[in-house]
N, C-alpha and C positions, 0 to 999 in steps of 0.2 A: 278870299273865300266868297261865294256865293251866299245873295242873299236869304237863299232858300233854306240851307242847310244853318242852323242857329247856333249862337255862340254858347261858351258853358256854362254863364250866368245865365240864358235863360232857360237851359236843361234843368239847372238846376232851382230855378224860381218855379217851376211848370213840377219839378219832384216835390215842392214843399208848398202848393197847389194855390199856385199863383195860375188861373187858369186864361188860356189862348185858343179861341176855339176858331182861329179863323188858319190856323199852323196845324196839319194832321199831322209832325212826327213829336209837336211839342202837348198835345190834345192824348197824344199816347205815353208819351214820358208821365204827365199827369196822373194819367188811370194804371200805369206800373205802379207808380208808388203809391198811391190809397191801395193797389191792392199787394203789394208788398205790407205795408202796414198790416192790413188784415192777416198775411200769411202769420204773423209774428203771433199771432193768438190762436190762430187757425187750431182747429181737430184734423186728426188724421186723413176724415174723410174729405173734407172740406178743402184740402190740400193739393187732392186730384184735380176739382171742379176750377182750383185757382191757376192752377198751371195749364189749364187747356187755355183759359183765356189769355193767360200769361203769353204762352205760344203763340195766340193769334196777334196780341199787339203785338211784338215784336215782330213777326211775321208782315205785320202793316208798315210799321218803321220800313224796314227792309224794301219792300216794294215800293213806297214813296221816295226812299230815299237812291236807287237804282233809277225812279224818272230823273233825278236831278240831277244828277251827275254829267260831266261829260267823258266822253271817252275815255280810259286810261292811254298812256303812252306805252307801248310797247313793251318796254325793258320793265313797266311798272311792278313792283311787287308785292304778290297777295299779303296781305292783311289777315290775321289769325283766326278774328271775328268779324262778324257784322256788325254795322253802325246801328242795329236793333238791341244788339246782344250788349253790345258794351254799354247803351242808352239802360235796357233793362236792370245790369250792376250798379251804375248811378242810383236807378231808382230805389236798388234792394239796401245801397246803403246809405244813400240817404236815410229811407225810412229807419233802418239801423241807427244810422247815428242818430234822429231825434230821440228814440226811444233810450237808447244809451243813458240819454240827458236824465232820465229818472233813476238810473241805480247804477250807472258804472261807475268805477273809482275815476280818479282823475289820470291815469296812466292808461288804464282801458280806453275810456273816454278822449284823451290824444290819440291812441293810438286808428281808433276809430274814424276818427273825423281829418287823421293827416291821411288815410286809405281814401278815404272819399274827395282829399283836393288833388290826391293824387290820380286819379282814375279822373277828376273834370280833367285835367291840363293832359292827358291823355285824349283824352275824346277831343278835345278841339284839336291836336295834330294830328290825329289822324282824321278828321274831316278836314282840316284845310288840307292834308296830304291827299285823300282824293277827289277834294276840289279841281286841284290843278292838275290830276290825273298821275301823279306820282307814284301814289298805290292805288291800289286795286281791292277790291271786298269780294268776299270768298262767293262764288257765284256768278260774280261779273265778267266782262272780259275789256 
């Protein structure tokens, strides 16, 4: 995998705001989950205003992570998400899961936190899958 695109240790050090400010897709993973956290308290209204920004990092993700790529390979096959979108669910349940920690039972609370090592070990194959140009992201060619 390319040095560019980061492993899911530190996806997920950057969700629980270990910050990287010299990495713009790891600088955004960061500001998903603080504001993920916030959605969890959020008001109705409040809700709108977080989702445009929401929209925008991932939208950033996405762009950054289209300069780094190289080519796909031909036969390659679309990918469902974006390497934004899938970074953004990281983030939403990260934040999930911390919060979890204060009132889920211990079965909520597995079940929770096995979604979220589920979904890292998902994101790093599909980043090394289109590192080496295997698949492709919805968008690319």
């Amino acid at each position: 995998m390319r040095d560019t695109l980061p492993p899911k240790n530190q996806v997920l050090q950057a969700c629980r705001g270990i910050s990287f400010p010299e990495h713009p897709m790891l600088c955004a993973a960061h500001d998903l989950a603080a504001l993920h956290e916030r959605r969890l308290a959020a008001s109705p209204q409040a809700l709108a205003e977080l989702d445009t920004i929401r929209t925008d990092l991932v939208h950033r993700i996405d762009c950054w992570v289209t300069t780094q790529l190289p080519p796909s390979h031909g036969a390659a096959r679309v990918h469902t998400e974006t390497l934004g979108a899938v970074v953004d669910r990281l983030a939403r349940l990260t934040a999930t899961a911390y919060a979890a920690l204060a009132h889920a039972s211990g079965h909520e609370l597995a079940i929770v936190w096995e979604n979220l090592a589920e979904l890292a070990v998902g994101y790093e194959d599909l980043a090394s899958e289109v590192c080496t140009g295997r698949r492709r992201l919805p968008g690319t060619h």
